[in-house]
Backbone as a chain_set.jsonl record, in Angstrom:
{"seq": "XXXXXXXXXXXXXXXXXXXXXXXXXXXXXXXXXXXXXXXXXXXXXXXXXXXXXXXXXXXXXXXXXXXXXXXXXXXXXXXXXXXXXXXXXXXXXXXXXXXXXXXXXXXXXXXXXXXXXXXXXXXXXXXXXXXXXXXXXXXXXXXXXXXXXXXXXXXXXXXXXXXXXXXXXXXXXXXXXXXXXXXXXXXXXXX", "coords": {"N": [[96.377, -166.496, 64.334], [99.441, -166.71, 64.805], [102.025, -164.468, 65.535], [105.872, -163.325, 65.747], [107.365, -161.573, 68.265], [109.594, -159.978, 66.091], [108.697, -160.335, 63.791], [106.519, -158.381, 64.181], [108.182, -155.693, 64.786], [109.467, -155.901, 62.388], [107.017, -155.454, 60.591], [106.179, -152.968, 62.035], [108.116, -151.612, 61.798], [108.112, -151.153, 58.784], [105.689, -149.898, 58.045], [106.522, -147.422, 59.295], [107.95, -146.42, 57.5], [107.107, -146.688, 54.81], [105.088, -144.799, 55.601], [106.689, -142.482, 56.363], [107.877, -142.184, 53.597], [105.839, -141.829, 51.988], [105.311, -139.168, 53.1], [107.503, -137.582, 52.372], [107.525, -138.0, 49.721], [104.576, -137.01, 48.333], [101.92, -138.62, 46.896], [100.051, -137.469, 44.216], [96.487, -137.186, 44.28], [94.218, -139.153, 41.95], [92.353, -137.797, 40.168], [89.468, -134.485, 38.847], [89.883, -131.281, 38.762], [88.202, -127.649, 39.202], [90.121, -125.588, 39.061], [90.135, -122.65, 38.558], [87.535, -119.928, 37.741], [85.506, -117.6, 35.751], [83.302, -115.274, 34.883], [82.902, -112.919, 31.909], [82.208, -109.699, 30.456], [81.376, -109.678, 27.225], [81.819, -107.821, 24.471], [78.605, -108.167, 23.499], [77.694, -110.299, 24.948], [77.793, -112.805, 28.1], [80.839, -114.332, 28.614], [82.591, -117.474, 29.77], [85.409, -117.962, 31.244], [87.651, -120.851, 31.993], [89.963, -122.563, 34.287], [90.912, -125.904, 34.323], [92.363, -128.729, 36.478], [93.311, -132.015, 35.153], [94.36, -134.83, 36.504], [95.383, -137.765, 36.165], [95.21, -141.28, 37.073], [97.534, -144.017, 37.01], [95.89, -146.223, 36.345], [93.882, -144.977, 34.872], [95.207, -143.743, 32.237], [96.58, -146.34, 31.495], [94.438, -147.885, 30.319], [93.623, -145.822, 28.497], [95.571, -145.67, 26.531], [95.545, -148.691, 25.902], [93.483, -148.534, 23.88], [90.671, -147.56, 25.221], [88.115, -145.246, 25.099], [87.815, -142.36, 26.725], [85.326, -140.306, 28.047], [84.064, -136.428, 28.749], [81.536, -134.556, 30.334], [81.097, -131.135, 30.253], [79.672, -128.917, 32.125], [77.262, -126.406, 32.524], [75.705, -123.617, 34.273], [73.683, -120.533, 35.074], [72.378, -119.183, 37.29], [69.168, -117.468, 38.736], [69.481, -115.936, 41.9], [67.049, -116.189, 44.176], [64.763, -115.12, 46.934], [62.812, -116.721, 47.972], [62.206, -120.133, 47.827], [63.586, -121.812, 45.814], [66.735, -121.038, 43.794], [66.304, -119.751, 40.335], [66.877, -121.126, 37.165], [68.837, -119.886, 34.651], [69.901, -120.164, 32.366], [71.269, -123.224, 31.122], [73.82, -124.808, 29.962], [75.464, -127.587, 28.197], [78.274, -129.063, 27.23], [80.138, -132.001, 25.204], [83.326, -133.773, 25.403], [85.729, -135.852, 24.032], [88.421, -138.228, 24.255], [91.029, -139.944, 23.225], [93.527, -142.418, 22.508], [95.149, -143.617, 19.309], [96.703, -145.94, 18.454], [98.266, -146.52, 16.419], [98.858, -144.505, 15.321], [100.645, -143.605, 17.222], [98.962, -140.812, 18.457], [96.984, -138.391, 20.163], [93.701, -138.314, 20.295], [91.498, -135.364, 20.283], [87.854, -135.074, 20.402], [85.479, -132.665, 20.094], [82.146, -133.535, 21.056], [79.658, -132.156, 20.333], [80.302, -130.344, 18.338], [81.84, -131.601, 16.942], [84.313, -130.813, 16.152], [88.239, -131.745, 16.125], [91.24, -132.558, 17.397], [94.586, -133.287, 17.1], [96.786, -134.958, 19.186], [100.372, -135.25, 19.983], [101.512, -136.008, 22.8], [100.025, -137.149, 26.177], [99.859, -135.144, 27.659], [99.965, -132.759, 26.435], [97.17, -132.951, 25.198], [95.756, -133.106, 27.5], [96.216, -130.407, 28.133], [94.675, -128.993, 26.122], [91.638, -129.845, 26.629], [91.733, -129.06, 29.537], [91.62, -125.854, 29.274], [89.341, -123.624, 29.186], [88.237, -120.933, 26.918], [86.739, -117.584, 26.141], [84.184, -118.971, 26.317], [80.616, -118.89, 24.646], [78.096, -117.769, 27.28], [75.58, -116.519, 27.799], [73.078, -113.918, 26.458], [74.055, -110.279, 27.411], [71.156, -108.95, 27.388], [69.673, -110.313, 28.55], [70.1, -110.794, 31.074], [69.246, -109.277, 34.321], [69.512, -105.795, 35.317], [68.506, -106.073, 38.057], [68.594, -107.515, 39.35], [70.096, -110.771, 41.639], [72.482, -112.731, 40.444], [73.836, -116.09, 39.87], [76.886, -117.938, 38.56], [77.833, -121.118, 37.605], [79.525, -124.473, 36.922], [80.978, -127.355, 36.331], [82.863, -130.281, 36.094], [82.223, -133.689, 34.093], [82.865, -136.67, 34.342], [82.123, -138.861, 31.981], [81.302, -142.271, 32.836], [79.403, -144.052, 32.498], [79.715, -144.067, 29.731], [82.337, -146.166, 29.183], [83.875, -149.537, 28.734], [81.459, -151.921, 28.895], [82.656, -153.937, 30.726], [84.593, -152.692, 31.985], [83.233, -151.16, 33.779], [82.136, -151.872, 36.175], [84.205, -151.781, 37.58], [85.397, -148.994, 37.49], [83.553, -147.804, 38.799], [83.728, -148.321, 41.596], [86.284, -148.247, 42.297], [88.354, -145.364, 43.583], [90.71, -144.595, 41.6], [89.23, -143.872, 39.42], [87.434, -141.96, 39.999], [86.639, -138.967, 38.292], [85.8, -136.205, 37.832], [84.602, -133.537, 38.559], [83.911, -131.141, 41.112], [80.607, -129.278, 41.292], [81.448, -125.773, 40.716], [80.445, -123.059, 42.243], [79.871, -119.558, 41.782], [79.506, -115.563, 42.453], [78.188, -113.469, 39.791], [79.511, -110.926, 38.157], [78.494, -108.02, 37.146]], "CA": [[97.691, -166.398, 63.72], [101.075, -166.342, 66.069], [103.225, -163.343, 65.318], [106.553, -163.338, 66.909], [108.236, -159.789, 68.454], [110.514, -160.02, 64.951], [107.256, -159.447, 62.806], [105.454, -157.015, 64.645], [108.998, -154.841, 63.921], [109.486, -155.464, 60.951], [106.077, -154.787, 60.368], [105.878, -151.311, 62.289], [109.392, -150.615, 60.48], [107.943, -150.923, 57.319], [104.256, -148.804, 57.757], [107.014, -146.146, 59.566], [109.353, -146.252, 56.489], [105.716, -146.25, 53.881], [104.604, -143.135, 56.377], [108.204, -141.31, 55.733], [108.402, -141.753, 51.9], [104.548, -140.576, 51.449], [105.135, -137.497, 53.18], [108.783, -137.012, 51.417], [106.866, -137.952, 47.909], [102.904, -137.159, 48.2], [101.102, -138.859, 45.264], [99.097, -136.702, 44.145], [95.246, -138.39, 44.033], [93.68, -138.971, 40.807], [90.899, -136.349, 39.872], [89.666, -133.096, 38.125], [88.963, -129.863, 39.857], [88.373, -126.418, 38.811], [91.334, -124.329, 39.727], [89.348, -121.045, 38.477], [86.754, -119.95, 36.855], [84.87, -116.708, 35.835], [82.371, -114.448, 33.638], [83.182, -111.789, 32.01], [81.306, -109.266, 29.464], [82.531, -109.559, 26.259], [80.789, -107.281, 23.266], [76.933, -108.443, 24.248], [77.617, -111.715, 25.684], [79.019, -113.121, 29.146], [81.396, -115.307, 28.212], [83.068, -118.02, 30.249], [86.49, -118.625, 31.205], [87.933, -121.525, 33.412], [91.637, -123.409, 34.045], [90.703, -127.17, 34.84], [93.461, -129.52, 36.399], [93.084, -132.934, 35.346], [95.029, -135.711, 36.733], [94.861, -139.115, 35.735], [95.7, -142.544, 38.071], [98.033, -144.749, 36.131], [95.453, -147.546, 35.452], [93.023, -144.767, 33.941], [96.059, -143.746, 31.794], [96.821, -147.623, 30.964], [93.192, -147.839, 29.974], [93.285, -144.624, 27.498], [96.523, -146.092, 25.991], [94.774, -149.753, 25.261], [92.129, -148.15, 23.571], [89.831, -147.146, 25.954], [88.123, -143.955, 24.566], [87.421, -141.109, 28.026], [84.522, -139.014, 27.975], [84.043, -135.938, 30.075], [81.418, -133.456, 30.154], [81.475, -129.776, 30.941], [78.071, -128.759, 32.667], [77.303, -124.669, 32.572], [74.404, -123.079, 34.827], [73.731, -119.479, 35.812], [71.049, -119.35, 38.267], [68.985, -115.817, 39.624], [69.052, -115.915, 43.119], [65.541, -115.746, 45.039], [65.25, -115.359, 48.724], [62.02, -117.719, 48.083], [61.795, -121.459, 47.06], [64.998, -122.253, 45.323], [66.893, -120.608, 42.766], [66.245, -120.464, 39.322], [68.06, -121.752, 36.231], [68.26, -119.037, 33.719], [70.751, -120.861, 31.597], [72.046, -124.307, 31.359], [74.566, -125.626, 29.217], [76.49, -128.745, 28.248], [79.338, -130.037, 25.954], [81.096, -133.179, 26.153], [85.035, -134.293, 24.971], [85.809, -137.338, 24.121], [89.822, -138.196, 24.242], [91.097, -141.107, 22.854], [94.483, -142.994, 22.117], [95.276, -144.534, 18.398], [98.085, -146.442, 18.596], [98.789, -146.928, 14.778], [99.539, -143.203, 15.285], [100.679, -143.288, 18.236], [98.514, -139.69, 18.767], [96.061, -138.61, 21.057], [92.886, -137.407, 19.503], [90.231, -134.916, 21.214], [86.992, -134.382, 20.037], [84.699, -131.794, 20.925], [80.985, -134.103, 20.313], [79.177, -131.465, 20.045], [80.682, -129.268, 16.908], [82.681, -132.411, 15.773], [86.087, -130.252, 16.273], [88.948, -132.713, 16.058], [92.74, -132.149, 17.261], [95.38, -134.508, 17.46], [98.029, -134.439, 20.084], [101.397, -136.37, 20.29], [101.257, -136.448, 23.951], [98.784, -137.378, 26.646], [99.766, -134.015, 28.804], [98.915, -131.421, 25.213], [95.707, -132.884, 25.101], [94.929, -132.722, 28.367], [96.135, -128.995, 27.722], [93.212, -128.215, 25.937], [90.706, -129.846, 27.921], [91.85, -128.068, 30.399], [91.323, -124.109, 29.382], [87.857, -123.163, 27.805], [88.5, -119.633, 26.757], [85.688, -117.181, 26.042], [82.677, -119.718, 25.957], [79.356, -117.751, 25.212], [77.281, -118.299, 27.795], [74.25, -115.797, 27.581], [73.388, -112.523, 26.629], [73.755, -109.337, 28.494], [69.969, -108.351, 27.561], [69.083, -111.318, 29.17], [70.326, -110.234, 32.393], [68.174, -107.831, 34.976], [70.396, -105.588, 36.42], [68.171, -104.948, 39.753], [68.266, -109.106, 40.259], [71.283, -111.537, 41.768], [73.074, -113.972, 39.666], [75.183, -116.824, 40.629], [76.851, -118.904, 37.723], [78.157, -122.838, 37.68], [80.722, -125.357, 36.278], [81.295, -128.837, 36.545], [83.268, -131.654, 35.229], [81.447, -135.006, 35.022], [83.192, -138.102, 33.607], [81.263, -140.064, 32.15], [81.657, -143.525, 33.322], [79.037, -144.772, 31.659], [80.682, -144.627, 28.268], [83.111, -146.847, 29.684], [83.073, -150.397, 27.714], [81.1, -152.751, 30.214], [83.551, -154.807, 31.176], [85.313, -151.695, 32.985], [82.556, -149.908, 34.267], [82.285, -151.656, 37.582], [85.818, -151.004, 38.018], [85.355, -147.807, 37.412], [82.419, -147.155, 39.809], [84.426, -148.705, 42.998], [87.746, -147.611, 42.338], [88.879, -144.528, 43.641], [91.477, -143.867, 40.983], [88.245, -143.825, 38.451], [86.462, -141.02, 40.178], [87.086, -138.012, 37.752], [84.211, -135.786, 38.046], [84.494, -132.494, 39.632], [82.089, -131.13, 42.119], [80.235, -127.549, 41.256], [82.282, -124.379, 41.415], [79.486, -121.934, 42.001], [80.591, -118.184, 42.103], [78.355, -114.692, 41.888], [78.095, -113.278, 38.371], [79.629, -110.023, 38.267], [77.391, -107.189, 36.228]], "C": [[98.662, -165.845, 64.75], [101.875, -165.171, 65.523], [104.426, -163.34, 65.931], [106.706, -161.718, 67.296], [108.802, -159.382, 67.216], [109.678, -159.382, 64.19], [107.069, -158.623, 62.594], [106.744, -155.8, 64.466], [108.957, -154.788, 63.185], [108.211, -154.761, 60.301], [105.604, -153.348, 60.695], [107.042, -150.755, 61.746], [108.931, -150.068, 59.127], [106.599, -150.38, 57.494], [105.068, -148.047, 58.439], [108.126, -145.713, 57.948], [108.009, -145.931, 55.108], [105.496, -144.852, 54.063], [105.907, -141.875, 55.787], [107.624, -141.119, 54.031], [107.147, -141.107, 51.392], [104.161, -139.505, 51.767], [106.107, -136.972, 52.38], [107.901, -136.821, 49.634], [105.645, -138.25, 47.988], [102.651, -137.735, 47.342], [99.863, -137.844, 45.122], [97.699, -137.754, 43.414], [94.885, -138.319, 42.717], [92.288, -138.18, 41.15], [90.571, -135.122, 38.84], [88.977, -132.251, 38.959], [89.403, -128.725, 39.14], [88.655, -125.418, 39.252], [90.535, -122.848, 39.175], [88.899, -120.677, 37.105], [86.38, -118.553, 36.687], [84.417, -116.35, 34.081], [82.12, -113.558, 33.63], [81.589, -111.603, 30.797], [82.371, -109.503, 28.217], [81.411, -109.062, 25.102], [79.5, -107.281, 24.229], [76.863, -109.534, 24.802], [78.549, -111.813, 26.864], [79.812, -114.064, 28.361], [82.385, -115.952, 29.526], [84.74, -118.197, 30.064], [87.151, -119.488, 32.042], [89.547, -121.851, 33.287], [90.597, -124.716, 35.172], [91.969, -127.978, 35.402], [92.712, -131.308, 36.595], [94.359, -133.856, 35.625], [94.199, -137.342, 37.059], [95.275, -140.393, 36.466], [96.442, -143.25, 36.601], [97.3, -145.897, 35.61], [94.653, -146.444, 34.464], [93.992, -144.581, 32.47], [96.731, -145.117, 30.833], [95.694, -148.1, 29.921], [93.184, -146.778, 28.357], [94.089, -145.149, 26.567], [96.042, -147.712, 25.49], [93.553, -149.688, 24.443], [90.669, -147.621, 23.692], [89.13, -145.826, 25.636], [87.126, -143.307, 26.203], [86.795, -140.127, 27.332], [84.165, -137.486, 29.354], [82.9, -134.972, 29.03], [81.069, -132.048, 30.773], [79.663, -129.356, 31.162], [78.156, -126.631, 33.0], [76.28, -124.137, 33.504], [74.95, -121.156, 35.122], [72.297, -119.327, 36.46], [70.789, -117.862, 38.71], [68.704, -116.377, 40.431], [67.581, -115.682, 43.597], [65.286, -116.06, 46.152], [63.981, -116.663, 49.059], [62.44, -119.392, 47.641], [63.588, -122.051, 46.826], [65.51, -121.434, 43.769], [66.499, -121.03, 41.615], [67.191, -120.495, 38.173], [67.376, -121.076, 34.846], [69.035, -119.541, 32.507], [71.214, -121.978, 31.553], [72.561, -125.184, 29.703], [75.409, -126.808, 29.318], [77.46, -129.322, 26.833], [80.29, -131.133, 26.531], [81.868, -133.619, 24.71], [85.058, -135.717, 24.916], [87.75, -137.098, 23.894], [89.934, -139.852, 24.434], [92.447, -141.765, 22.15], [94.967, -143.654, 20.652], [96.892, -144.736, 17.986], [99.035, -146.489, 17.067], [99.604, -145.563, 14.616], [100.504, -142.495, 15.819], [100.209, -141.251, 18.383], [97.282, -139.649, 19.893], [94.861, -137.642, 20.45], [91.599, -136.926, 20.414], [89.204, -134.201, 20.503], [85.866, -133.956, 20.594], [82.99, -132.716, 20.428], [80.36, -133.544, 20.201], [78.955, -130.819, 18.602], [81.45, -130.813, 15.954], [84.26, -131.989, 15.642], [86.951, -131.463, 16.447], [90.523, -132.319, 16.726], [93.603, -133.435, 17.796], [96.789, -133.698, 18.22], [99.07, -135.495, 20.028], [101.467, -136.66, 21.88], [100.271, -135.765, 24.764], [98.777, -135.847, 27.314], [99.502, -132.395, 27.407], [97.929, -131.684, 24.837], [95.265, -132.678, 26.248], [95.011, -131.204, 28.426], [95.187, -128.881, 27.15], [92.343, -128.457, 26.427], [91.113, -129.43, 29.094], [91.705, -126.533, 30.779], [90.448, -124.131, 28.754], [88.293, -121.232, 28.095], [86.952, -119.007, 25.971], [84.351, -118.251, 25.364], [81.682, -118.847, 26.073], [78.336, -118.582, 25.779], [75.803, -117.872, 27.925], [74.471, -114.278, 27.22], [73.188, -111.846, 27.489], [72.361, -109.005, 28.382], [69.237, -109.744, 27.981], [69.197, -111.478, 30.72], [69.626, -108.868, 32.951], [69.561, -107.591, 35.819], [69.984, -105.508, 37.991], [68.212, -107.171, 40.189], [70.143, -109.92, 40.598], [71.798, -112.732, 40.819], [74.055, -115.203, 40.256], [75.32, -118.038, 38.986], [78.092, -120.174, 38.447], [78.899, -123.125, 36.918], [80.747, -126.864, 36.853], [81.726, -129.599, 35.781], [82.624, -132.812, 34.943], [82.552, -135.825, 33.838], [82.258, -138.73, 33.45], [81.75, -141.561, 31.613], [80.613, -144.613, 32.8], [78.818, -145.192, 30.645], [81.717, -145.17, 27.821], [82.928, -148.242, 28.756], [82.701, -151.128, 28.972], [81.653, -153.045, 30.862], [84.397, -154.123, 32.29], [84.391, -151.156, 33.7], [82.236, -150.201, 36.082], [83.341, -151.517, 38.239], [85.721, -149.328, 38.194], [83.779, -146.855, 38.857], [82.857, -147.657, 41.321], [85.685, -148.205, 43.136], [87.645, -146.049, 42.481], [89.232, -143.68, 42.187], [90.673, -143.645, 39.273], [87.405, -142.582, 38.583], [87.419, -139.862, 39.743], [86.057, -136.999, 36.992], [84.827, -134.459, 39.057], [83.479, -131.997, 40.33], [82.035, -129.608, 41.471], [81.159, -126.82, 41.824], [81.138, -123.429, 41.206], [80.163, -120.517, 42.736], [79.32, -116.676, 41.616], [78.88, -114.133, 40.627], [78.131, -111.937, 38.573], [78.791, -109.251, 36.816], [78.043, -106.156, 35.848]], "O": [[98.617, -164.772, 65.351], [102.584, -165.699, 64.667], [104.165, -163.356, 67.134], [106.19, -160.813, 66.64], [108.554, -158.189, 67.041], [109.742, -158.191, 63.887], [107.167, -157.944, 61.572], [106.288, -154.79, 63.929], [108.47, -153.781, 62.671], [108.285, -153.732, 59.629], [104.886, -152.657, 59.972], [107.076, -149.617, 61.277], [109.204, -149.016, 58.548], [106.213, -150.542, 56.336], [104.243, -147.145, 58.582], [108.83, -144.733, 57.702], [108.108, -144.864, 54.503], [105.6, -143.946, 53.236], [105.893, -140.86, 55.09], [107.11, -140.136, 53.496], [107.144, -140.148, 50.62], [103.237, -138.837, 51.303], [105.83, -136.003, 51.672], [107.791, -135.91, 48.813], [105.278, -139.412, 47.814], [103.407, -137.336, 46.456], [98.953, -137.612, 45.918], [97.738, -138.613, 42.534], [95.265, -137.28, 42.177], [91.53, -138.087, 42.115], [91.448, -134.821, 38.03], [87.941, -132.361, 39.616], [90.495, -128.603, 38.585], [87.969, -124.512, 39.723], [90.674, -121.944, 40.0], [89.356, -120.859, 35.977], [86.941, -117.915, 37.578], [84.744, -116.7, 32.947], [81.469, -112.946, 34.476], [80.664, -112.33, 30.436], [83.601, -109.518, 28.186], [80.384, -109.689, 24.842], [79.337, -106.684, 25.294], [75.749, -109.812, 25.247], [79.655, -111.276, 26.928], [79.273, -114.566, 27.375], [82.926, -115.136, 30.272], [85.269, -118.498, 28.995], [87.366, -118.932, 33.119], [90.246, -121.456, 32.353], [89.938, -124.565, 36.201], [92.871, -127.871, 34.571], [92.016, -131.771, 37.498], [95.375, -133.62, 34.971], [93.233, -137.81, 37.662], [96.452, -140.363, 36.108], [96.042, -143.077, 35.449], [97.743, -146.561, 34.673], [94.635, -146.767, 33.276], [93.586, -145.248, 31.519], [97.255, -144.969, 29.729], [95.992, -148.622, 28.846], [92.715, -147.188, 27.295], [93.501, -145.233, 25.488], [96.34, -147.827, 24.302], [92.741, -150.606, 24.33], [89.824, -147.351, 22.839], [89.88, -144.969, 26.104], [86.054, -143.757, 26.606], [87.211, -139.364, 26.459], [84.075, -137.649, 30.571], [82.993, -134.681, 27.837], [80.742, -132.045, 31.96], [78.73, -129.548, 30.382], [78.996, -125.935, 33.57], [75.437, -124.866, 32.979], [76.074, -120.684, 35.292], [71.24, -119.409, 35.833], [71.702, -117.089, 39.002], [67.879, -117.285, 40.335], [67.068, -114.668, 43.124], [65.504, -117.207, 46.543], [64.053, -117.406, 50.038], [63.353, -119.373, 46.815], [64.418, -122.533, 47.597], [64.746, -121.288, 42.815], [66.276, -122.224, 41.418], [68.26, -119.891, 38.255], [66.335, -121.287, 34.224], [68.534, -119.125, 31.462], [72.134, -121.856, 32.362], [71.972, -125.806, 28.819], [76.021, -127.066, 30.354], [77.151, -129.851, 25.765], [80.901, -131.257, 27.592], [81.452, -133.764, 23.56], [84.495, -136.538, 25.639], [88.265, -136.059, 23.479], [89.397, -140.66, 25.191], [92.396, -141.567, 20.936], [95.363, -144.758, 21.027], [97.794, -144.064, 17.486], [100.253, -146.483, 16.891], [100.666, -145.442, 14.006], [101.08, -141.464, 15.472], [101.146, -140.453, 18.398], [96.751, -140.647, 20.379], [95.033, -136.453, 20.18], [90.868, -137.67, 21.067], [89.361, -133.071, 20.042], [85.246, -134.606, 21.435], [82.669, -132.447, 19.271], [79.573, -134.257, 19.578], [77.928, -130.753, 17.927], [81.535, -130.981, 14.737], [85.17, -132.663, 15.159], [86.342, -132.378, 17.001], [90.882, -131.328, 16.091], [93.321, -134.28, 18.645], [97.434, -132.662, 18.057], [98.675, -136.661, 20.026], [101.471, -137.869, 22.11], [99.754, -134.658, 24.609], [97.667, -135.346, 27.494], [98.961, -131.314, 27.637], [97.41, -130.88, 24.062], [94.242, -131.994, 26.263], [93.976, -130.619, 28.744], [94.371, -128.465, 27.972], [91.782, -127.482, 26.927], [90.186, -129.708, 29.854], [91.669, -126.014, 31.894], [90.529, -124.643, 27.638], [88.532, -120.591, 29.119], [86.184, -119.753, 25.362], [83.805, -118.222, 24.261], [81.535, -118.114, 27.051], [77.798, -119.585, 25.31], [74.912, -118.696, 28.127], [75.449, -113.57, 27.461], [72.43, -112.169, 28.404], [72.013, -108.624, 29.499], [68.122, -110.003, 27.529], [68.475, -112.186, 31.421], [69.469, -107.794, 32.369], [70.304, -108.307, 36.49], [70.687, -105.094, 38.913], [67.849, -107.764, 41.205], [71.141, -109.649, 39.93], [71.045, -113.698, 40.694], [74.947, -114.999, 41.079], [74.413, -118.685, 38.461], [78.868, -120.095, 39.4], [79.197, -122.295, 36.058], [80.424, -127.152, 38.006], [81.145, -129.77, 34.709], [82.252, -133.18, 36.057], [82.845, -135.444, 32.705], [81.53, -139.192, 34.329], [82.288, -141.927, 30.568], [80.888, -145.808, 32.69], [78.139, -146.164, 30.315], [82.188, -145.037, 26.692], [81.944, -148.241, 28.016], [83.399, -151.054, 29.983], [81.45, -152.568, 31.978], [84.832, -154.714, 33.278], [84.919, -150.426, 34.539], [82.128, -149.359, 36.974], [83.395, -151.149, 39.412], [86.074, -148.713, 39.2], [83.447, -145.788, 39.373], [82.137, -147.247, 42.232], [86.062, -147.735, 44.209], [86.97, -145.421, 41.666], [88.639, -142.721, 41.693], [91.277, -143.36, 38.239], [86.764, -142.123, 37.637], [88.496, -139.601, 40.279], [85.658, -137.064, 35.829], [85.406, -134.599, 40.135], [82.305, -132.347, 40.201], [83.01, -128.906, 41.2], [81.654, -126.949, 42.943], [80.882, -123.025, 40.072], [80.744, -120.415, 43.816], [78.5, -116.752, 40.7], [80.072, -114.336, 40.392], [77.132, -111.424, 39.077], [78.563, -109.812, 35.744], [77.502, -105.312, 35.134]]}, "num_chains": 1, "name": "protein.A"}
């Protein structure tokens, strides 16, 4: 393929003029990550508290809004340290959200699948408000904790992508703006 000189400007004009406007206006990537987490005492139990930020790509968003129902779920561990082998797993929990669009309502409805909890939101950014803060979750008791041993507790987001309807799911496993899954926040477990 011939290019002339004319092109190859215009062409480095326009990936220098792309380069400008995506530093002036970052996009911010699609994802979820856990801006902060911790475990406190509360009465006889630790209890969990995190702040999640989820952000959504405009097709997943297009997707949720055609009906598409998004699952995510929340993964718990607290592990005792041991200078042998590999830690172990003195706790592990899981609950998983479902969030889901009904247009007849136009609302956005999030339920906890676990308990069955239900709440309806008028928009997509006060539901993601609540999946976003878990406030005192109990995660174990204190007489289940040795004070003379180390602790380290866990968190994680996972999407799951394979409650996707078929038809999307290899979209969703190549695309970027599909990966919405946080990685482990592991932190020590104050006593």
């Amino acid at each position: 393929m011939h290019v002339s000189l004319n092109n190859k400007s215009v062409i480095l004009l326009g990936a220098l003029v792309i380069l400008l406007i995506g530093t002036a206006y970052p996009i911010k990537a699609a994802g979820v990550k856990v801006k902060s987490a911790e475990i406190a005492l509360l009465g006889k139990d630790y209890v969990l508290t995190a702040d999640i930020d989820y952000q959504l790509s405009e097709e997943v968003i297009e997707a949720l809004n055609n009906g598409v129902s998004l699952y995510w779920t929340y993964h718990f561990k607290i592990m005792e340290r041991r200078s042998y082998l590999w830690d172990k797993t003195v706790v592990e929990k899981a609950f998983r959200y479902r969030i889901q669009y009904h247009a007849l309502l136009k609302m956005y409805r999030v339920r906890n699948e676990n308990n069955g909890a239900v709440d309806n939101f008028s928009t997509l950014q006060a539901a993601l408000d609540l999946l976003s803060t878990l406030r005192d979750y109990r995660l174990i008791e204190k007489a289940e904790i040795d004070d003379q041993k180390q602790y380290v507790a866990g968190i994680k987001v996972n999407f799951e992508r394979d409650a996707l309807p078929l038809p999307l799911r290899p979209m969703a496993y190549l695309n970027p703006d599909w990966y919405l899954s946080s990685d482990w926040t592991i932190w020590p477990l104050k006593k």
